[in-house]
Structures are given as C-alpha cells and as structure tokens.
C-alpha positions in Angstrom: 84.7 81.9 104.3 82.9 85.1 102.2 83.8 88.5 101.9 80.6 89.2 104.1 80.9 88.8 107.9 84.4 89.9 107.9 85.0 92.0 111.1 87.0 95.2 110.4 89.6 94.4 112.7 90.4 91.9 111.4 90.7 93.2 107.7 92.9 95.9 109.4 95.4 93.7 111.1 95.9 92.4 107.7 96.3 94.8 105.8 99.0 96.2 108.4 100.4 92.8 108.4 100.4 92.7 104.7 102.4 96.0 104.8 105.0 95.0 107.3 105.7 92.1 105.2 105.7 93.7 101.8 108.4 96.6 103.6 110.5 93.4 104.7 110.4 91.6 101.2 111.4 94.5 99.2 114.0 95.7 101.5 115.6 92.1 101.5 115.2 91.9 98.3 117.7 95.2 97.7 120.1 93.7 100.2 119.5 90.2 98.8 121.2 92.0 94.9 123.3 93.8 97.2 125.0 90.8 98.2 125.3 89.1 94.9 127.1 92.1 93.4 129.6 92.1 96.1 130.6 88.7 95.4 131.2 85.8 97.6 129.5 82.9 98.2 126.7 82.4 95.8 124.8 80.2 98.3 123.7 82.4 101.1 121.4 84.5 99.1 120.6 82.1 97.5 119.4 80.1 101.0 118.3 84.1 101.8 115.6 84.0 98.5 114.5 81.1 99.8 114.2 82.0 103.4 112.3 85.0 101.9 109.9 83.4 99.9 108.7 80.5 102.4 108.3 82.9 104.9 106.2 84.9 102.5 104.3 82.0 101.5 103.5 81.1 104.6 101.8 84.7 105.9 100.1 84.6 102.1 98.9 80.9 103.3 97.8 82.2 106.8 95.8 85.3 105.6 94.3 82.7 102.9 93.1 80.4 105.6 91.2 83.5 107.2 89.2 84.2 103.7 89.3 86.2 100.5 89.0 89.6 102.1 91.6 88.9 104.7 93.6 87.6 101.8 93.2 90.3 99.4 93.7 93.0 102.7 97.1 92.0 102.9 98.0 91.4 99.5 96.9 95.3 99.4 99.3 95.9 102.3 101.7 94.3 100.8 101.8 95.8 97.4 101.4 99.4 99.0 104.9 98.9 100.2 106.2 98.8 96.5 107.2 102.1 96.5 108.3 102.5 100.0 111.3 100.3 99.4 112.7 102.2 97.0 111.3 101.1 93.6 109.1 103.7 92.4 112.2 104.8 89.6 110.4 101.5 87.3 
C-alpha cells in the first residue's frame, strides 16, 4: 500500500494503538529493571524482555502489513508515550 488512500480512521486507530503499546513497553520496561535490581531469578525477566519484545514485534509487523502511514501512525503513538512513562529526566 501508499500513503494515499489511507482512511483516517484507520490512521487513528493506530496511532492510539501505537500509544497504548508504547505506555505498556515503557512501563514494563521500569518494572522489568525493577526486578533485576531486586534480585532473584535472572530468568524471568529475562523470559519478560522477551515476552515484551515479540509482542511488540508483532503489533510493529501488523501495523506494517496495513502500509507506511499505518506504520509510521503508530510508531508516532508509540514514541509519544516516551515521556509518559516516566523518562523525560534523559
């Protein structure tokens, strides 16, 4: 697909989608280092990261498979949600 023909709608529900999941990745990430610095277990966030990141991949992969603008919509989502989790301090 172009970035011509692309109904608004469906630009929206990506960029909301892409914002939902950035909130969710950046969160998990800060509990994801939350749990390594408490000790434990060095597997489970490990299997956590990993969890994360396919799951991310695979929203990134759906959102591609609807076109550049539906794919760059949600990576805009998504990286609107930087500071919203907590790391605007960098």
């Amino acid at each position: 697909m172009t970035l011509v023909g692309q109904p608004l709608a469906v630009l929206a529900a990506f960029i909301l989608l892409g914002g939902i999941a950035g909130a969710g990745f950046f969160l998990s990430l800060r509990r994801i280092v939350d749990r390594y610095l408490q000790g434990g277990p060095a597997w489970r966030p490990a299997v956590l990261q990993a969890l994360r990141l396919l799951l991310l991949g695979g929203l990134f992969w759906l959102a591609a498979r609807h076109g550049a603008a539906a794919l760059l919509s949600m990576l805009g989502g998504f990286v609107g949600n930087f500071h919203f989790a907590g790391f605007n301090h960098m």
